[in-house]
N, C-alpha and C positions, 0 to 999 in steps of 0.2 A: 134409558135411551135405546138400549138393545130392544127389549121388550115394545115398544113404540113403532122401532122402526122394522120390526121383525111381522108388526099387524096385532099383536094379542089383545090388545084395548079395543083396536075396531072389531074381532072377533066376538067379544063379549057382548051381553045384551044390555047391560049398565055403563058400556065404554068406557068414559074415563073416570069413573067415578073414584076408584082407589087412588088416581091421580092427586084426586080433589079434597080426599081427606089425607092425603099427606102432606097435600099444601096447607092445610088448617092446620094442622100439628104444629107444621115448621112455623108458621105465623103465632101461634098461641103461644108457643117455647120461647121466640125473639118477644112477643111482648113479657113475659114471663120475666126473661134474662136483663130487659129494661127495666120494670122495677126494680129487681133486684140491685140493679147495681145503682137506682137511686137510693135506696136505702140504705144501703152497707158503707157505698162510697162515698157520695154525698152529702147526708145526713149526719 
């Protein structure tokens, strides 16, 4: 949020791209953490 609102994403010539692959990580790890717990707990 600092970093956002301080401008260094708009400075950049890729903008928010680091943004964008840290939102895929977070999404990949939650679907990730969803099988798992069908697996382990459900099954």
């Amino acid at each position: 949020m600092i970093n956002a609102a301080s401008g260094l994403y708009a400075a950049r010539r890729n903008g928010y791209e680091m943004v964008e692959k840290i939102g895929l990580y977070w999404h990949f790890v939650d679907l990730v953490w969803v099988f798992v717990f069908l697996v382990f707990y459900l099954l």
